[in-house]
C-alpha positions in Angstrom: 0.0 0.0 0.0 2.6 2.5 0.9 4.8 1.7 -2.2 1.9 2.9 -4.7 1.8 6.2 -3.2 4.7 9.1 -2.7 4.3 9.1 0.7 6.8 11.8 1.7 5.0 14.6 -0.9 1.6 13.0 0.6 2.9 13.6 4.4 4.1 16.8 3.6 1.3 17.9 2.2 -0.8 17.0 4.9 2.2 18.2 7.5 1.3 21.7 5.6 -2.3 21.3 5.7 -2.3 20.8 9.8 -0.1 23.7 10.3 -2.1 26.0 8.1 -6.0 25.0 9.6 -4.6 24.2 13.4 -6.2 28.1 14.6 -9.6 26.9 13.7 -10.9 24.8 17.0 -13.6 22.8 15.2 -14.3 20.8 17.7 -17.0 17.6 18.1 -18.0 17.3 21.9 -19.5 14.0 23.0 -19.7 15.2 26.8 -20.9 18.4 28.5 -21.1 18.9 32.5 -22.8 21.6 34.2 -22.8 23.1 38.0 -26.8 24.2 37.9 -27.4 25.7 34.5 -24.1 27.0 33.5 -21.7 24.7 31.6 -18.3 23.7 32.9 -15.6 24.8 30.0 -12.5 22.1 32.4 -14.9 19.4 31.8 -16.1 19.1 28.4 -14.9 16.3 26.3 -14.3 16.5 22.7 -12.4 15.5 19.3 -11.5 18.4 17.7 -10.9 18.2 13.5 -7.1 18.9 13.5 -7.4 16.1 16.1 -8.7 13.5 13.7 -6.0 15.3 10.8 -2.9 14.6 13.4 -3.8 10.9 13.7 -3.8 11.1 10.0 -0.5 12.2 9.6 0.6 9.9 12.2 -0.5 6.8 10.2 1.5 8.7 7.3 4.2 9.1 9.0 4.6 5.9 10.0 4.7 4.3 6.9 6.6 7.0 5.7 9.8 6.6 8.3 9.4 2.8 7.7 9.8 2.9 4.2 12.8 5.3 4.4 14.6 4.2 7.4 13.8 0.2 7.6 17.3 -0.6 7.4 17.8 1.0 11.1 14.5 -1.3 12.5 16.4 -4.2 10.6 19.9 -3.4 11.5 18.6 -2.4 15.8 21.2 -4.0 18.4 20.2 -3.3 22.0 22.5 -0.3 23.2 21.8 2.4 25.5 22.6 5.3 23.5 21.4 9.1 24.2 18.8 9.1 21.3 16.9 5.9 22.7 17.5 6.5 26.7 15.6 10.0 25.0 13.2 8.2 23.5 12.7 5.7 26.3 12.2 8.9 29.0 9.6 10.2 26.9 8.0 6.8 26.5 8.1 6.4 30.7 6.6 9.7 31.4 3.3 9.0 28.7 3.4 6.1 30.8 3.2 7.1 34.0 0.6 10.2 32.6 -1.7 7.2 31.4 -1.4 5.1 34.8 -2.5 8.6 36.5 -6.1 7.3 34.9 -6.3 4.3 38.0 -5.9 7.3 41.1 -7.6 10.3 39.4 -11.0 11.4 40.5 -12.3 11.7 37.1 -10.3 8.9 34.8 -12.6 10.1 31.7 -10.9 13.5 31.5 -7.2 12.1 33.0 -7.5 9.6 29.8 -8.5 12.9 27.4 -5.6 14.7 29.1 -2.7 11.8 29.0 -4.4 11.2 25.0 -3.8 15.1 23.8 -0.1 15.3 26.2 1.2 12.1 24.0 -0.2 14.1 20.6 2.0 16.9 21.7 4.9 14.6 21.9 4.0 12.8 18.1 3.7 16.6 17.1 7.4 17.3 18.4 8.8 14.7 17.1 6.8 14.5 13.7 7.8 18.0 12.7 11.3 17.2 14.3 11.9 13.5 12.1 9.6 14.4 9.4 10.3 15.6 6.0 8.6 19.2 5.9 11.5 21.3 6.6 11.9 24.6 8.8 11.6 27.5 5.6 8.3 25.4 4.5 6.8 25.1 8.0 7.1 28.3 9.3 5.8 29.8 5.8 2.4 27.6 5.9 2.2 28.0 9.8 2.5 31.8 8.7 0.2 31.5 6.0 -2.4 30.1 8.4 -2.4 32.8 10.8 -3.8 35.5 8.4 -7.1 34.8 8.6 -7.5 34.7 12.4 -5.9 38.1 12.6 -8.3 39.7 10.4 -10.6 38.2 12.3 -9.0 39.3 15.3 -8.5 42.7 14.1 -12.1 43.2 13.0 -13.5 41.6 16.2 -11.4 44.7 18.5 -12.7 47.4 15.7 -16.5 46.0 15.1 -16.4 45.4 19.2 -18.3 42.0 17.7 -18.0 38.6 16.7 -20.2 36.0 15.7 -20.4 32.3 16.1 -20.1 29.6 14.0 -19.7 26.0 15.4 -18.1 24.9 11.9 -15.4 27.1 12.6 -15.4 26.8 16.1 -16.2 29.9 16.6 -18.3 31.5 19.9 -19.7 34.6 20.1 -18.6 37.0 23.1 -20.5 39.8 24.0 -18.8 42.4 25.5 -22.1 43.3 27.9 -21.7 39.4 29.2 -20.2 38.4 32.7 -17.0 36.2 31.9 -16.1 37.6 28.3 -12.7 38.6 28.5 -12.9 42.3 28.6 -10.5 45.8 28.9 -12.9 47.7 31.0 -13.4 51.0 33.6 -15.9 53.5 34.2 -13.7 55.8 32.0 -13.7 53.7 29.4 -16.5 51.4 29.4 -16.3 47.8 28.2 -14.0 46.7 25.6 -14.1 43.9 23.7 -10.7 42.3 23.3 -9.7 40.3 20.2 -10.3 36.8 20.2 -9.6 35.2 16.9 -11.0 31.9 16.5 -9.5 30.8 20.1 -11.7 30.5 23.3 -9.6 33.2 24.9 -7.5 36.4 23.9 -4.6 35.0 25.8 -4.5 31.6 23.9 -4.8 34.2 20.7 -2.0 35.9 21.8 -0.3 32.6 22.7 -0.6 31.5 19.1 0.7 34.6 17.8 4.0 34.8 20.0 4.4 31.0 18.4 4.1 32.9 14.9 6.0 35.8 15.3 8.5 33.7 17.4 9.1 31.4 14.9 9.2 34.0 12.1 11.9 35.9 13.5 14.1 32.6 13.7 13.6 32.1 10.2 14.4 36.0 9.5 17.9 35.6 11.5 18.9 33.5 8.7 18.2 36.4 6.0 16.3 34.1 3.5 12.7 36.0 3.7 14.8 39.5 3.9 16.2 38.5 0.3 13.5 39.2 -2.0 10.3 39.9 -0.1 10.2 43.0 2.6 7.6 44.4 2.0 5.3 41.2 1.9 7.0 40.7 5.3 6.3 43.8 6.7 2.6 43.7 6.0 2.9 40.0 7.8 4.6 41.3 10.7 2.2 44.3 10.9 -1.0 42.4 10.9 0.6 39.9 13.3 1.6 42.6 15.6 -1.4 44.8 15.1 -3.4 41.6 16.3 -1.1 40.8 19.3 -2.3 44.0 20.6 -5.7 43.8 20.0 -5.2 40.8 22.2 -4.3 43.0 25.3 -2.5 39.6 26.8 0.4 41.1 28.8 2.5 38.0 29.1 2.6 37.7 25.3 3.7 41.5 24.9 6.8 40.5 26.8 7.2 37.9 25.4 7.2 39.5 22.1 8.9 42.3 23.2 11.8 40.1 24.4 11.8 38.5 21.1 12.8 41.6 19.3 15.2 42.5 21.5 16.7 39.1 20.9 16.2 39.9 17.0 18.5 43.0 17.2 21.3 41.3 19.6 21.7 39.0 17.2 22.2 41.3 14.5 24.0 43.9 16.0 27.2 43.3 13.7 25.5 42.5 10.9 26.4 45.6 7.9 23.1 44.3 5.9 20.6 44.3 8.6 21.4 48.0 9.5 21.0 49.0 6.2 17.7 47.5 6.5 16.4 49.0 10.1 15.5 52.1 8.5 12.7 50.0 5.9 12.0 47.2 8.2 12.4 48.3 11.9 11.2 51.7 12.4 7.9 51.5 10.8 7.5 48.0 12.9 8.1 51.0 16.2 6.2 53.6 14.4 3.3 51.3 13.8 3.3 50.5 17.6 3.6 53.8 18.4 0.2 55.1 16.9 -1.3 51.5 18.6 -0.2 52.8 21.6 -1.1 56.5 21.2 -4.5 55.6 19.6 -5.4 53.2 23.0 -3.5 54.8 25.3 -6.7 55.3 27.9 -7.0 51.1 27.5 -3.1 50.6 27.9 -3.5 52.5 31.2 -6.1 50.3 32.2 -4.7 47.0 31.7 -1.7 48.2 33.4 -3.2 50.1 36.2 -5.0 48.3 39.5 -7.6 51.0 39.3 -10.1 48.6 36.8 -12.5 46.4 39.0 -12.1 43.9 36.2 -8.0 44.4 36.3 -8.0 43.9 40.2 -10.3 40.8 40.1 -8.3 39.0 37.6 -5.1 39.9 39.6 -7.2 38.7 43.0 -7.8 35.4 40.8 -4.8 34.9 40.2 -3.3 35.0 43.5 -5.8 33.2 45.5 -5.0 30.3 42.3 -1.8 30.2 44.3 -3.0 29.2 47.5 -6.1 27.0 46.4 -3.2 25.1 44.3 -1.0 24.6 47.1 -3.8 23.1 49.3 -4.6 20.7 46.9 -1.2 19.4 46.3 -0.4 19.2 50.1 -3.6 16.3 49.3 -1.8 14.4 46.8 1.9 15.2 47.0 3.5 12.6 45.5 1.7 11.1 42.2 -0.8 14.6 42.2 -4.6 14.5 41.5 -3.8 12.8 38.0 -3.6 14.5 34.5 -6.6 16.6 33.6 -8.6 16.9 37.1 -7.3 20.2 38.8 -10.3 21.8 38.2 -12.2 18.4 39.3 -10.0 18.5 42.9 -10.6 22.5 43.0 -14.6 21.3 42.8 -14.3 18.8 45.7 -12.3 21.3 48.1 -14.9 23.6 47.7 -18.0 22.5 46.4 -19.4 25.7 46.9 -17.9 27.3 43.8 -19.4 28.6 40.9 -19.3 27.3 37.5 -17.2 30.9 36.3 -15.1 30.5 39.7 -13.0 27.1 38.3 -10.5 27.1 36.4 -6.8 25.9 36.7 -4.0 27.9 38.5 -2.0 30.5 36.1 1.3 28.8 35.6 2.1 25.4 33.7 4.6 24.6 35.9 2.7 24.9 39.4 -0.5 23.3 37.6 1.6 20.3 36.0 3.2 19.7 40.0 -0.1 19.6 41.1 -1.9 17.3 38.5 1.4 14.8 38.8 3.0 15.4 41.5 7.0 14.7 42.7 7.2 11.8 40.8 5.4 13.4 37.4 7.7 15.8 38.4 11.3 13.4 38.2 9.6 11.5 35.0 9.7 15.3 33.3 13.0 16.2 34.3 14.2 12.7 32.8 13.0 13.6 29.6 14.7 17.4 30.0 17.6 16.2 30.7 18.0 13.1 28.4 17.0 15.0 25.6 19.2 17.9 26.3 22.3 15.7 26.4 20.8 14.0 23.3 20.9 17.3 21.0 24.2 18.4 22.5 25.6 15.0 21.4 24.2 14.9 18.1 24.3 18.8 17.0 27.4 19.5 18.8 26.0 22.9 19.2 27.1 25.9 21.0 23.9 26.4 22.8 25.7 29.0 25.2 24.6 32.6 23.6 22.1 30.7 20.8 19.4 32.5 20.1 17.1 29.7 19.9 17.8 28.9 23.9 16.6 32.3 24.2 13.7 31.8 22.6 13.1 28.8 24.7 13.7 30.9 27.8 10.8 33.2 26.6 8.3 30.4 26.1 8.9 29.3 29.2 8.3 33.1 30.4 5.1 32.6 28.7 4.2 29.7 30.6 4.8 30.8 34.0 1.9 33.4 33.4 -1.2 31.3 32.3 -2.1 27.6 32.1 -3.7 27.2 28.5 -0.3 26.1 26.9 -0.8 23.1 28.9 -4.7 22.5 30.3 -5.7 22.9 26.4 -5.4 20.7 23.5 -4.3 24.3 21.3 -1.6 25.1 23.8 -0.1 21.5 24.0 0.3 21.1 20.6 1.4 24.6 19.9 4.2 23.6 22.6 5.2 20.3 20.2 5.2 22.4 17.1 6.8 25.1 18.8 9.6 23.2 20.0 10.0 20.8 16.9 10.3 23.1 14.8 13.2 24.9 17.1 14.9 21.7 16.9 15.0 21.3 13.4 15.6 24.3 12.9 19.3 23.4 14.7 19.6 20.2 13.3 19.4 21.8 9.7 21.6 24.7 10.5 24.5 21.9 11.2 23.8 19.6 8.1 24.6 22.4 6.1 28.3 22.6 7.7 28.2 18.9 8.2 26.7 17.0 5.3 28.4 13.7 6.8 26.3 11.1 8.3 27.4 10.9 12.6 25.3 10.3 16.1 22.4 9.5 13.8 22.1 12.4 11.4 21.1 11.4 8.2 20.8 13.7 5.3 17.7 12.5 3.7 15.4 15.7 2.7 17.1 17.3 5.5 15.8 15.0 8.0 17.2 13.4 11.6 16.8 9.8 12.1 16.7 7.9 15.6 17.8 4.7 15.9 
């Protein structure tokens, strides 16, 4: 079966496909809880359509690796070398995540949870092995974000959005309780930009992602060559939707990014010849964003908002309702997936609008797994950092890229999304495979040799 088909023009096709639909959260749910008559977002189960794509692709790929690398299956001899004690890490902790099912209150959601964590890993390591390389990826994953920022951007300007359950989309109306919101008495209520996304923040998530991932590729100079301006409309309907969003963490983030962009190039002769047609308008357009909404700017960063100082409130008391329910379940946690569910039976008092998981991936991953997730995690951290300094022989000391990193990790420490939704795990996979490969490429083109593994075969990395 695979031999009558090209499989690698088939996979990348579809690898292209995934990247450029993933914003869209069609979603089929099979099972809805409520607390009285209000519906409980944590606890809704579902299959969303790039869900059903990705196990598409896997199949694909499958077949795909087999038929190219076979002769590694044949040729395997047990040894314990850094790729497979990686691989064998990662394989543990999806264990362990799965056999979280038999102690968690609800094993329905734990099993959903331990399902979509393991898709983030084939996600990783699909855009890491796979044949679609960095340039293509980061083009259709660009590609794909232009519709959800005019969408975005005409949500913020029409202060409205519809729904369409096709698309995923929800509507949020900026009069109703619980729609994200920049509001004061000065102001009045604001709608902020949603995109197709269930939140501004995961919005603004998926753009840092985009522009993050853009601005690796633009270090190397091959979109700068030929096509600035189509770049610079790009990056200003990319940024222009960022701060529609008004998500705080990914303005740092962003903000961080660029800062990176220009360390980078502070030596380079050909990018400051080009600062004066590609930099300054990018700080001239953000200057009229930020003169145009100043009065919102000061509201989101002032404590003066009754909406600003509950979600601040929120967040703290997050905190302390977190650290009670780990001091329950300390060492193997609640089990993936049921924070919200061990929130519920600490206080089951709460209102439907008053769950939701602490603010920070790492404090809500500690809590749902506990010390021994916690070891299982750092295994796989550690193995595969050893793993890519042994096979790229990089000098990750002063790389950009572990800056990057660094940032997404920023990003993390301010909301839980990147890891309580299926979006934000799988933007996490792509976001890091595609890092990866960016490095592994970078040193197959100083080192077309085959050594640790490497293989050049369309640019691709093979373990075995």
């Amino acid at each position: 079966m695979f031999k009558k088909i090209n499989l690698e023009n088939t996979l990348q096709f579809l690898l292209k496909l995934f990247l450029f639909v993933l914003p869209w959260q069609t979603i089929y749910i099979f099972q809805e809880r409520f607390i009285g008559n209000t519906k409980i977002e944590w606890w809704t189960q579902g299959i969303y359509a790039t869900e059903i794509l990705l196990w598409v692709i896997v199949v694909v790929f499958m077949g795909w690796y087999w038929k190219n690398f076979r002769f590694k299956i044949k040729d395997f001899r047990f040894k314990m070398t850094k790729d497979r004690i990686f691989a064998l890490s990662v394989l543990v902790f999806l264990l362990y995540s799965f056999f979280s099912i038999f102690w968690a209150f609800d094993r329905s959601l734990a099993l959903q949870q331990s399902l979509r964590i393991m898709e983030m890993f084939l996600v990783f390591f699909i855009f890491w092995l796979g044949p679609l390389n960095f340039e293509k990826a980061v083009k259709w994953l660009l590609y794909g974000s232009v519709l959800p920022c005019l969408l975005g951007v005409g949500q913020f300007l029409m202060q409205a959005d519809f729904a369409f359950k096709w698309l995923g989309l929800s509507a949020h109306p900026a009069w109703q309780a619980g729609t994200s919101i920049v509001a004061s008495d000065s102001i009045g209520r604001w709608l902020r930009a949603y995109g197709p996304f269930a939140h501004p923040n995961v919005f603004g998530g998926y753009l840092v992602v985009v522009i993050g991932l853009l601005q690796i590729y633009d270090l190397r100079f091959k979109i700068l060559k030929n096509n600035k301006n189509i770049l610079f409309i790009f990056y200003s309907l990319l940024l222009i939707s960022l701060f529609f969003t008004f998500s705080r963490s990914a303005w740092l983030v962003v903000f961080i990014f660029l800062l990176v962009h220009l360390f980078f190039n502070k030596n380079n002769l050909k990018f400051k010849i080009l600062n004066l047609r590609f930099l300054i308008p990018r700080f001239v357009l953000a200057l009229i964003l930020v003169i145009s909404f100043f009065p919102l700017l000061h509201t989101r960063f002032s404590n003066e908002s009754i909406s600003e100082v509950r979600s601040t409130t929120e967040r703290v008391s997050g905190y302390k309702e977190a650290w009670k329910i780990f001091k329950e379940n300390p060492v193997f946690g609640v089990g993936a997936g049921n924070y919200t569910v061990a929130e519920y039976n600490l206080n089951p008092n709460l209102q439907a609008w008053e769950i939701q998981p602490v603010h920070n991936v790492g404090v809500l991953f500690v809590v749902e797994f506990g010390i021994i997730g916690v070891l299982f995690l750092l295994f796989v951290i550690i193995s595969f950092a050893r793993f890519m300094m042994h096979v790229s022989q990089c000098n990750w000391r002063g790389s950009c890229c572990v800056i990057y990193v660094s940032c997404y990790v920023l990003l993390a420490m301010f909301d839980h999304y990147l890891y309580s939704s299926y979006i934000g795990l799988i933007l996490t996979g792509l976001f890091f495979g595609l890092i990866i490969k960016q490095k592994t490429e970078e040193k197959l083109v100083h080192n077309s040799s085959t050594r640790f593994g490497l293989t050049e075969n369309s640019g691709n990395v093979i373990i075995g």
